[in-house]
Structures are given as structure tokens and as C-alpha cells.
DRENVOLO-497992 format. One record per residue (C-alpha): residue number from 0; chain; z, x, y. Coordinates in pm, 1 decimal, padded with zeros to 6 digits. Last residue first. Layout:
<kolkes>
[NUM 'A' [Z X Y]]
...
</kolkes>
This chain:
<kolkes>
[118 'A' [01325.3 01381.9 -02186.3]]
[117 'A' [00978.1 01326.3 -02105.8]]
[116 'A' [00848.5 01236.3 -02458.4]]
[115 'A' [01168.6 01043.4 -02478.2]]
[114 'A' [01017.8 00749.2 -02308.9]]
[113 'A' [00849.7 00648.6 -02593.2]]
[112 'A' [01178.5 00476.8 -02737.6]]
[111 'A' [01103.5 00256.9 -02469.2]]
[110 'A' [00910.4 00001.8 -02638.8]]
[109 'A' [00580.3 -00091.0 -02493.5]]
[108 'A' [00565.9 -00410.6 -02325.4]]
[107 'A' [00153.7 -00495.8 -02296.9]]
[106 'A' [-00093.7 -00659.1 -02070.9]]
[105 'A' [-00410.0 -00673.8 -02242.3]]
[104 'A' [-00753.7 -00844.2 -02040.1]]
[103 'A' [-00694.5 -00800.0 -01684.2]]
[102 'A' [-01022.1 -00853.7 -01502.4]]
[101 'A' [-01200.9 -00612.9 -01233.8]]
[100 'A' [-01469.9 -00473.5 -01473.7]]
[99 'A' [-01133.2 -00366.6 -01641.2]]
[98 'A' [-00799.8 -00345.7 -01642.4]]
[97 'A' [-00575.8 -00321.8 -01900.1]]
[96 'A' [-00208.9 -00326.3 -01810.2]]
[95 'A' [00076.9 -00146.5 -01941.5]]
[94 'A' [00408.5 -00226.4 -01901.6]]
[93 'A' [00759.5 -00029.8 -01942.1]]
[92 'A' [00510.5 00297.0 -01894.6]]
[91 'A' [00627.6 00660.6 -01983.6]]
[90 'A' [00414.8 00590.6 -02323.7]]
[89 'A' [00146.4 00524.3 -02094.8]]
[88 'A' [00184.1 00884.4 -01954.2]]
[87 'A' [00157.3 01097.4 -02279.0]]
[86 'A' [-00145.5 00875.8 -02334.7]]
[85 'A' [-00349.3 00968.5 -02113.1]]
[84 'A' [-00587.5 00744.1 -01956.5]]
[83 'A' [-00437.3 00655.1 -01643.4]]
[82 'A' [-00405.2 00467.2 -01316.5]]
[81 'A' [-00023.3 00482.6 -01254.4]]
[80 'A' [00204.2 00268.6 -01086.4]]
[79 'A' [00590.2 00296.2 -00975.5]]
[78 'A' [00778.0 00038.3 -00868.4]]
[77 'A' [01110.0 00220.1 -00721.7]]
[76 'A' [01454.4 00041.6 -00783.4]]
[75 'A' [01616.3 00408.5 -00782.7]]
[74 'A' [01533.3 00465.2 -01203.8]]
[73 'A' [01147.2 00496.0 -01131.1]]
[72 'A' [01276.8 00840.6 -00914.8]]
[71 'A' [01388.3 00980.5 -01235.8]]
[70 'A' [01095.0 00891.6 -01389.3]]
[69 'A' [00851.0 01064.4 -01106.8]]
[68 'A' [01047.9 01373.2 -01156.2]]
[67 'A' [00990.3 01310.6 -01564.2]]
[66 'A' [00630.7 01318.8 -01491.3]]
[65 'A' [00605.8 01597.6 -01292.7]]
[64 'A' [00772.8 01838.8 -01511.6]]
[63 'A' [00580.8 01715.5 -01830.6]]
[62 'A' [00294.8 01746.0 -01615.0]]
[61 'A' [00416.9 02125.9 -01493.2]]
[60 'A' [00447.4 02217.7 -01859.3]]
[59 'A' [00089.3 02054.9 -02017.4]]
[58 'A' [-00135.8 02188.1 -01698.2]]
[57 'A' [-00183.7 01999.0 -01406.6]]
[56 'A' [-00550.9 01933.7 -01292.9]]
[55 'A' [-00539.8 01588.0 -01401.1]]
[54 'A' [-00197.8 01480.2 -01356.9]]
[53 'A' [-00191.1 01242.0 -01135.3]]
[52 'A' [-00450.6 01031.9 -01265.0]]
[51 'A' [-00427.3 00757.0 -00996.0]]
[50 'A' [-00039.7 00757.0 -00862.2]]
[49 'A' [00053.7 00428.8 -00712.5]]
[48 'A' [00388.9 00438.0 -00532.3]]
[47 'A' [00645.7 00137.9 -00398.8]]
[46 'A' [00964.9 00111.6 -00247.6]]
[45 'A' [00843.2 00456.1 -00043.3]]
[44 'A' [01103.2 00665.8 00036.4]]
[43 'A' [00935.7 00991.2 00216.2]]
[42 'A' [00922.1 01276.0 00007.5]]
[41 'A' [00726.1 01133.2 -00346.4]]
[40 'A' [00354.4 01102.2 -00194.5]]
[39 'A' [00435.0 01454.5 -00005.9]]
[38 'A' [00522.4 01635.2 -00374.2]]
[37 'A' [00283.5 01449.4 -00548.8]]
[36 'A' [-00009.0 01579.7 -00289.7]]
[35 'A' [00178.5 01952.3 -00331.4]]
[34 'A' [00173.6 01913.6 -00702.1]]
[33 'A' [-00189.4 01833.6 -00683.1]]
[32 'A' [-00329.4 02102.3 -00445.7]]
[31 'A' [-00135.0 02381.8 -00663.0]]
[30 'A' [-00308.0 02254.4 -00951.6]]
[29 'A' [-00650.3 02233.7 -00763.2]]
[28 'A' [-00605.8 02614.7 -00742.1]]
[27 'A' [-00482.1 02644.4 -00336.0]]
[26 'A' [-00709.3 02860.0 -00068.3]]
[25 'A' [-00938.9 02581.9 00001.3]]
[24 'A' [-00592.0 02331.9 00079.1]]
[23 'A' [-00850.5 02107.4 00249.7]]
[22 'A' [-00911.7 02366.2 00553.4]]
[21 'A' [-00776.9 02705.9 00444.7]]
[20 'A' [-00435.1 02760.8 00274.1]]
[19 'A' [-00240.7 02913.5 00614.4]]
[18 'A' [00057.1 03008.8 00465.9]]
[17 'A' [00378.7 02910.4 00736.1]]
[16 'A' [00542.6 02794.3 00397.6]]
[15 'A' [00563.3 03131.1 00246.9]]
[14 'A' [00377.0 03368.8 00409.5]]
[13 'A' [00153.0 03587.1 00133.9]]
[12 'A' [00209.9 03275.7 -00108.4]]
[11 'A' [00315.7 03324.2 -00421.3]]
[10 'A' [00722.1 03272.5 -00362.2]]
[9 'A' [00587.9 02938.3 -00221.8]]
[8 'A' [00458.7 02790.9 -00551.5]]
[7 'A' [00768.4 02920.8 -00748.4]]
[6 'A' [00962.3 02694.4 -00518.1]]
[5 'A' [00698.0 02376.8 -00539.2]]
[4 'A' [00816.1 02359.1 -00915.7]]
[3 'A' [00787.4 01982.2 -00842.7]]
[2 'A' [01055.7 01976.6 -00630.4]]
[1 'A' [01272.8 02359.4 -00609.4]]
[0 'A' [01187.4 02328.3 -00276.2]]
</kolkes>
């Protein structure tokens, strides 16, 4: 469980994983909500995964945490998307597309010496 942090996660709870945490995850911060939808998106092995904003409740350690998880499992053959606007992320990227009203206008190679703002 260490995943995503999700260890520290289930020391909190009153019951560990037999919590109950409400209908919708009510009883989770929207943090906790978000590493646990990661968490289940990255368990079962999936060729391909599309993550839109996935960090947007997370704060600065955890993302940095999540992201490099998500590198790690780029490095397996995986095709890994994101829908973002942060930058931290795009750097991650080995393409970045620009998308919008439903056209592609910039596709871009950045070079990989941005990776090491995960590392």
C-alpha cells in the first residue's frame, strides 16, 4: 500500500481498509479521493491511461510523488496521456499537443532534460 502514499492514508482511517468513507468517498478530503482514483486507474495493467488534471487537488509533495509513479510506469511500454495545464507536468511529456476548439494546432518534442523535475 505503500502506492501513492496510500499507506499513510490507511493508518488515518478509524478501520483501515474496511473504512466506510460515505457514499462518493464523502468522508475523504478531495486529495485523499484523488490518490485513491490514481491509485485504481494505475492497478490493473492497462496498455493505455489518460489522466485529465490529475493532480488538481494534490498538494506540491504528493504530485511530485504521483507523477514520478506514473513515470515509472511510462517506462513498461505504457502510453500515458494527460489533459493539463501545469507546467510541472508538460515538462514530464515526450510530446505535447495543443488542442483546441477540437483542432490540433502545436504538436511539440520537448527535450527530456525536463524530466528531472521528477527525479
Amino acid at each position: 500500500m505503500n502506492f501513492l502514499n496510500l499507506d499513510s492514508l490507511l493508518k488515518n482511517l478509524q478501520d483501515g481498509l474496511n473504512t466506510n468513507i460515505g457514499e462518493e468517498g464523502s468522508k475523504l478530503s478531495g486529495g485523499q479521493k484523488q490518490r485513491i482514483a490514481i491509485a485504481r486507474a494505475l492497478f490493473p495493467d492497462r496498455e493505455i491511461l489518460i489522466f485529465d488534471e490529475i493532480t488538481s487537488n494534490l498538494d506540491k509533495e504528493t504530485e511530485k510523488e504521483v507523477i514520478q509513479t506514473i513515470l515509472k510506469i511510462a517506462k513498461r511500454d505504457k502510453t500515458i496521456i494527460f489533459v493539463s495545464h501545469k507546467d510541472e507536468i508538460l515538462d514530464a511529456c515526450d510530446k505535447i499537443y495543443l488542442v483546441e476548439n477540437g483542432n490540433v494546432f502545436l504538436e511539440k518534442n520537448p527535450p527530456q532534460q525536463t524530466l528531472s523535475t521528477f527525479n
